[in-house]
C-alpha positions in Angstrom: -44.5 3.9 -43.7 -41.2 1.2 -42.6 -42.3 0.6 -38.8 -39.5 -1.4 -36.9 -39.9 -4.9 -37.5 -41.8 -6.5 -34.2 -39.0 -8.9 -33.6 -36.9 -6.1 -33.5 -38.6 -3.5 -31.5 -37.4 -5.2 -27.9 -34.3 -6.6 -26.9 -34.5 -9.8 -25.4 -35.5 -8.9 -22.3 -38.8 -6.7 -23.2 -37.4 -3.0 -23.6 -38.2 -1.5 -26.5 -35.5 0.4 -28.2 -36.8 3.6 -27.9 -36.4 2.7 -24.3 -33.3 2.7 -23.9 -32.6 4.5 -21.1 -34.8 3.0 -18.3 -35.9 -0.5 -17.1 -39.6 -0.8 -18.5 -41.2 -3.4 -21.1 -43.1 -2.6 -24.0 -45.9 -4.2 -21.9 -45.1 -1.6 -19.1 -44.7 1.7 -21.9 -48.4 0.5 -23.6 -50.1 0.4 -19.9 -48.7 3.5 -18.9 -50.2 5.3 -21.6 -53.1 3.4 -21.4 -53.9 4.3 -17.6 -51.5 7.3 -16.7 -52.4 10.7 -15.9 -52.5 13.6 -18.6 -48.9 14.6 -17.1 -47.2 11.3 -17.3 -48.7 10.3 -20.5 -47.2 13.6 -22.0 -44.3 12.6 -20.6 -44.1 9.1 -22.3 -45.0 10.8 -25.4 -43.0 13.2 -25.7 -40.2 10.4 -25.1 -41.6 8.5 -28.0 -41.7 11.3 -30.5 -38.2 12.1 -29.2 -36.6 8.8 -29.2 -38.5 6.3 -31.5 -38.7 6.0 -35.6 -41.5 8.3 -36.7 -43.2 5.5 -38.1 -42.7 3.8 -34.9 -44.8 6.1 -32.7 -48.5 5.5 -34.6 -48.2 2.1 -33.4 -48.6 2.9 -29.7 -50.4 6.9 -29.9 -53.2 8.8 -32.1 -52.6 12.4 -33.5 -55.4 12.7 -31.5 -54.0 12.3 -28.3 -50.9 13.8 -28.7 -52.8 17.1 -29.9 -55.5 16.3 -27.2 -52.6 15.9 -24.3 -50.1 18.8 -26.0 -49.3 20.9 -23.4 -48.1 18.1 -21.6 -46.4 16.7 -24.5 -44.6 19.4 -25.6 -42.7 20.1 -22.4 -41.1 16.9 -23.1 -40.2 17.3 -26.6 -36.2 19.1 -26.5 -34.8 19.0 -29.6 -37.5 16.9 -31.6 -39.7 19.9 -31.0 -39.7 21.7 -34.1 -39.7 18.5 -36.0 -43.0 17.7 -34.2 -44.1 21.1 -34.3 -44.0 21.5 -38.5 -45.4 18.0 -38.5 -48.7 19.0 -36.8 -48.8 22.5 -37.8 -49.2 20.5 -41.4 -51.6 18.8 -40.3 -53.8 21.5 -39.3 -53.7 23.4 -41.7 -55.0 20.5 -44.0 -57.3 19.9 -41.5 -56.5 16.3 -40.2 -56.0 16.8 -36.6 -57.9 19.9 -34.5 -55.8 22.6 -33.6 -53.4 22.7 -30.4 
């Protein structure tokens, strides 16, 4: 894995890059996915998987949860969908994540 260096996953003023298109720190991303409902964490990760470096999105979500919160994620996914989609269906079928 090549995750984004940490001194170059914000810009100076807290956003992460995958952020790019709204006001919220890194700080702010991590807590909503710590505390937000199953609808608005599906909605932050599908924006991760969409928008950040594959090796990126481990550092902040599970397979776990995104299988666990799925229907909400994959609403949310566009055009990284089948990307995401052939990534877990892998992943079943070798048995490391439950199935959707």
């Amino acid at each position: 894995m090549n995750p984004t260096p940490p001194d170059q996953l914000c810009d100076d003023r807290g956003r992460p890059y995958f952020l790019w298109d709204e006001d919220t720190t890194l700080a702010e991303f991590a807590a909503r996915l710590a505390t937000g409902s199953e609808e608005e964490r599906g909605l932050d990760i599908g924006k991760l998987l969409r928008q950040a470096k594959p090796d990126d999105v481990f550092r902040f979500v599970s397979p776990h949860e995104i299988v666990s919160l799925w229907p909400y994620v994959v609403r949310n996914l566009g055009q990284a969908r089948a990307r995401w989609e052939t990534v877990f269906g892998l992943w079943e079928e070798l048995g490391l994540v439950a199935p959707r």
